[in-house]
N, C-alpha and C positions, 0 to 999 in steps of 0.2 A: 504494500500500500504506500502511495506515496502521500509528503505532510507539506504542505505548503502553510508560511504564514502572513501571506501576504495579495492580495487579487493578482499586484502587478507580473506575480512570479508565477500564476498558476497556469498551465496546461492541462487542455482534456479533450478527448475527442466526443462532439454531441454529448453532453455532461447532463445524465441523469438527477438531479441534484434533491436533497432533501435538507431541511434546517433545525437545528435543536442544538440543547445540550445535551442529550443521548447519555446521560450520567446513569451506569450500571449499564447501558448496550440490556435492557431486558427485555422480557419478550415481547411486548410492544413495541421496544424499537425494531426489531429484530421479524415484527413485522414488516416493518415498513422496508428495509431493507430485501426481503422477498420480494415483495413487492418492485423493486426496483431491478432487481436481479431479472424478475417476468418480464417487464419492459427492456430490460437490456438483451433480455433472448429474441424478442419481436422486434426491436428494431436499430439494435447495433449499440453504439457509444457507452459512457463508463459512469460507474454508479459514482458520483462526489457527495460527500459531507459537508455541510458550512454547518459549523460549530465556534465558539467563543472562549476567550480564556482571560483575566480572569472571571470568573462567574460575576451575572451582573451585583450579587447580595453582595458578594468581595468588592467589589469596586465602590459599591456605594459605603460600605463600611455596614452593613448590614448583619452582622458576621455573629449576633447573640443567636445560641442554639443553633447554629447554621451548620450542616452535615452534607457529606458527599457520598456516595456508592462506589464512588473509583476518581484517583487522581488522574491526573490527563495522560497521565503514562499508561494507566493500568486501561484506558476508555481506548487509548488507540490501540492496544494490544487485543481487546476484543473485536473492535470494529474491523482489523485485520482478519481475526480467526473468522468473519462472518463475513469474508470475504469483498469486503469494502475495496475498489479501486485508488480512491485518492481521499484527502481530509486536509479542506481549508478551516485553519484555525486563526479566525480574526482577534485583532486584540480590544478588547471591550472598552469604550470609551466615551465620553461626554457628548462628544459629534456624534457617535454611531446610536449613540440613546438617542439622540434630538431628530435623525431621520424620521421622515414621513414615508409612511405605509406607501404611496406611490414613488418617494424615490428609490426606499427598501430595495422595489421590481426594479424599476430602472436602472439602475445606477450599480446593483452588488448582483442582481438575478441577471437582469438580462444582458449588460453591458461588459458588466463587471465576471462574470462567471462564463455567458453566455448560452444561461440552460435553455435544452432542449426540451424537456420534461421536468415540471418540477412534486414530487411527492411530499403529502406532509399527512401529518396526525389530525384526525379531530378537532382537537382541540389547540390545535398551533394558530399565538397571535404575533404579531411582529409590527415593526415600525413603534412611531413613538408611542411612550402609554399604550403599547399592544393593542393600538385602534384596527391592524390589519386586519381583514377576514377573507374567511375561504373566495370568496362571490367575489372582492376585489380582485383576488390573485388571477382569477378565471376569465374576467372583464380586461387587466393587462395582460393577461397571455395570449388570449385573441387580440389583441388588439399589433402585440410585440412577434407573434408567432411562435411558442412554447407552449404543451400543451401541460394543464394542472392537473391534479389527481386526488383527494383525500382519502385514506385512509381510517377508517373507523374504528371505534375502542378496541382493543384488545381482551379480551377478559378467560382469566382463569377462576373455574366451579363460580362462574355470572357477577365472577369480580370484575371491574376493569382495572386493567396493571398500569399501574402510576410509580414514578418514581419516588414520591412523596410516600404512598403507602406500603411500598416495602422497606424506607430509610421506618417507619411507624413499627412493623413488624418488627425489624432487628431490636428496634430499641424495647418491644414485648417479649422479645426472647423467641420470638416465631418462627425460629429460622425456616422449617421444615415449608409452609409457605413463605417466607422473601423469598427460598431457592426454589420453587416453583413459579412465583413471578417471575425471576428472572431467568430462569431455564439452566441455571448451573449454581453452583454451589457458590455462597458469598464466601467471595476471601479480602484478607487483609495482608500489606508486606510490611515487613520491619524488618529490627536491629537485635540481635539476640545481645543485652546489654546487662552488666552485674547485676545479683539481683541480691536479696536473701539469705539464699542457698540454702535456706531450712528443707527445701524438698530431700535434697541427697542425706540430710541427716535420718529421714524415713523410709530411704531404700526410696524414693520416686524424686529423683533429680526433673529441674523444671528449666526451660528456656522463657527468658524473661526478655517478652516483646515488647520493644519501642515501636508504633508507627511511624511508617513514613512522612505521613504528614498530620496536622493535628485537627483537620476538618475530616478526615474518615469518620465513619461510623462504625463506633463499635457496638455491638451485642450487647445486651440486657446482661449483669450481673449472673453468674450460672454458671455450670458444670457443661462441657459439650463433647461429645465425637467430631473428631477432624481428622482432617488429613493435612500430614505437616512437609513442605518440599523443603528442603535446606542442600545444597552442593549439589545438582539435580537427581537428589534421592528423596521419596514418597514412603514417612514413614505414617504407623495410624498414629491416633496422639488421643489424650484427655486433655482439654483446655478449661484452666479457671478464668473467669473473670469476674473480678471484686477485689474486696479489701483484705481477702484472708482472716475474717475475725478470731477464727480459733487460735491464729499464734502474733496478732498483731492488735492493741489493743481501740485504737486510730491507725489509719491511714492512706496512702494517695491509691486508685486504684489500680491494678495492674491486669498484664495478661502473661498469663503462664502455661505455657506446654510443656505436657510428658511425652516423649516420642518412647513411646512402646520399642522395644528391643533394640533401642540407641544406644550405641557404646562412642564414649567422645568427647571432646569438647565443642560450643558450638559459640561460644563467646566473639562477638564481633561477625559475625555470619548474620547474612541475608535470608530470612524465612518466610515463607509464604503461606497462613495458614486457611485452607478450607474446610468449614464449617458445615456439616452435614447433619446433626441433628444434637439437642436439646437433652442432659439426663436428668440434671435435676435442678434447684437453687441453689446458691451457696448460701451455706449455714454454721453457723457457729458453734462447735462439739464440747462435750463437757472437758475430755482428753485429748492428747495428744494422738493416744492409742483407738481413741476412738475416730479419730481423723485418718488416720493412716488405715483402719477398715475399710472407712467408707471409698477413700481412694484406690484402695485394692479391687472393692466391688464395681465403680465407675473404670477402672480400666479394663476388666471384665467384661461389664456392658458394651463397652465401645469397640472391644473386641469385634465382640458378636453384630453387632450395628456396620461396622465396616465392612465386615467380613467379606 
C-alpha cells in the first residue's frame, strides 16, 4: 500500500476513493472497502483512503477521555492486510476545518485527488460543521463527473458497528463483542518495561506493558486470555489489568502478561498483545497463597480458551 501525505505528491490510477478516520479498520469499515474492491473488479483503477492525522479532538485540544482503537501505525497496517491500494493522510488543520462542503468536492475530491468513484458510510458528514451530505456529494459528482455511492450501516446480531461502541465495549470488559465488531481480535503494542516482579516470586513471572501511545484504549480492569507476539513468537498469555490490590495497597494501573511456557527475558522488547476473551474481574484475595490459586486456575482457563 502506498502512504502519501500530501494531495500534491499523490498518484493513482481512476482512484476509487472513500473518506474517514477508519480508527480500528472494523467491520464497517471493512465494508466499505469491499465494496470498493467490487467496483475496482467492474471497472478498473485503485481503491484510495483520505484519512487525517492529527484527529480533529487532538487538534482542537479536545483530548479529556479521548481514546483510539489503533495509532496511525497500527490503522495503516490493517488497511494494508485489507488490501487497500494507497492512503492519503492529510494533516488536520484550521483551513481544512473552515472548508465548505462544496469546496471539500472541488478542491481535495475532484481536483485534488481526482476520484473516479467516491464510496462512503451512512453516516459520513464532511466540510465545515459537517454540513456535507450524501445528496450534495451526488449533485457534484454529476455535475464534476465521478460517480457517488453510500454504503449503509453495518451491523453485527442488529447492532450497527461504530467505532464509538466498540472503544464502549473495551472499556465494559466486552471484549468477546469489540472483537466481533471489529472482525479480529483487539490488540494493543508496547514496551515490556521494569515492573514489580512480584509475579516471578509466585512461580508466574509477568511482562509489564507500556503502550505505545497514551490515547489507546485499554480494556476494563480484569483477568483475560491472549495471545502475546514478542521477537515474532505467539505465545498464549493470562493478562491483568488493574491495580493488583492483593499485593499493592494504592496504585497507578498496569498491564501485565504471563506468557505460558516463556522461558527468558523480555525487558525492553516490543509486545503485541491480543485479547480474545474475558475470565474474570480483578479482585482482591485475603493471601498471597490464595492469589497465586486463583492465577494457576486462570492460566488453566486460558489454556483451554486458546487452545
Amino acid at each position: 500500500m502506498r502512504i502519501y501525505h500530501s494531495i500534491e505528491e499523490f498518484s493513482a490510477q481512476n482512484p476509487i476513493v472513500t473518506i474517514g478516520m477508519f480508527d480500528g479498520v472494523h467491520a464497517g469499515h471493512r465494508a466499505i472497502l469491499r465494496q470498493m474492491n467490487d467496483l475496482q473488479r467492474e471497472c478498473g483503477g485503485e481503491t484510495v483512503l483520505l484519512t487525517f492525522w492529527p484527529h480533529p479532538r487532538m487538534y482542537f485540544g479536545k483530548t479529556d477521555g479521548f481514546s483510539l482503537l489503533t495509532t496511525i501505525e497500527e490503522k495503516m497496517e490493517l488497511l494494508e492486510q485489507a488490501g487497500l491500494d494507497a492512503c492519503v493522510i492529510l494533516p488536520f488543520s484550521s483551513d481544512f476545518a473552515n472548508l465548505s462542503p462544496e469546496k471539500y468536492i472541488t478542491e481535495i475530491l475532484h481536483k485534488g485527488l481526482g476520484a473516479k468513484k467516491v464510496v462512503i458510510g451512512y453516516d459520513h458528514r464532511y466540510g465545515k460543521n459537517g454540513a456535507g451530505t450524501f445528496e450534495l456529494m451526488q449533485d457534484f459528482g454529476t455535475k464534476l463527473g465521478f460517480g457517488v455511492e453510500q454504503i449503509s450501516a453495518y451491523s453485527v446480531d442488529l447492532t450497527a458497528v461504530s467505532s464509538t461502541k466498540i472503544r464502549n465495549c473495551l472499556t465494559q470488559g466486552e471484549i468477546e463483542t469489540a472483537n466481533s465488531y471489529l472482525s479480529y481480535e483487539y490488540f494493543l503494542n508496547g514496551s515490556v518495561v521494569a515492573g514489580h516482579q512480584f509475579g516471578r516470586t509466585i512461580g508466574f513471572p509477568t511482562a509489564n506493558v507500556q503502550t505505545n501511545t497514551e490515547y489507546k484504549v485499554i480494556p476494563a480492569n480484569g483477568v483475560y486470555a491472549a495471545f502475546a507476539e514478542v521477537e515474532n513468537q505467539c505465545y498464549k498469555a493470562v493478562v491483568n489489568i488493574g491495580t493488583n490490590p492483593t499485593v499493592r495497597q494504592a496504585g497507578n494501573r498496569t498491564i501485565e502478561a504471563h506468557l505460558v511456557d516463556f522461558q527468558g527475558d523480555l525487558y525492553d522488547n516490543q509486545i503485541c498483545i491480543r485479547f480474545v476473551s474475558r475470565i474474570r474481574d480483578e479482585r482482591q484475595f485475603a493471601t498471597i497463597q490464595d492469589l497465586q490459586n486463583a492465577i494457576a486456575i486462570d492460566v488453566e482457563t486460558a489454556k483451554g480458551i486458546l487452545a
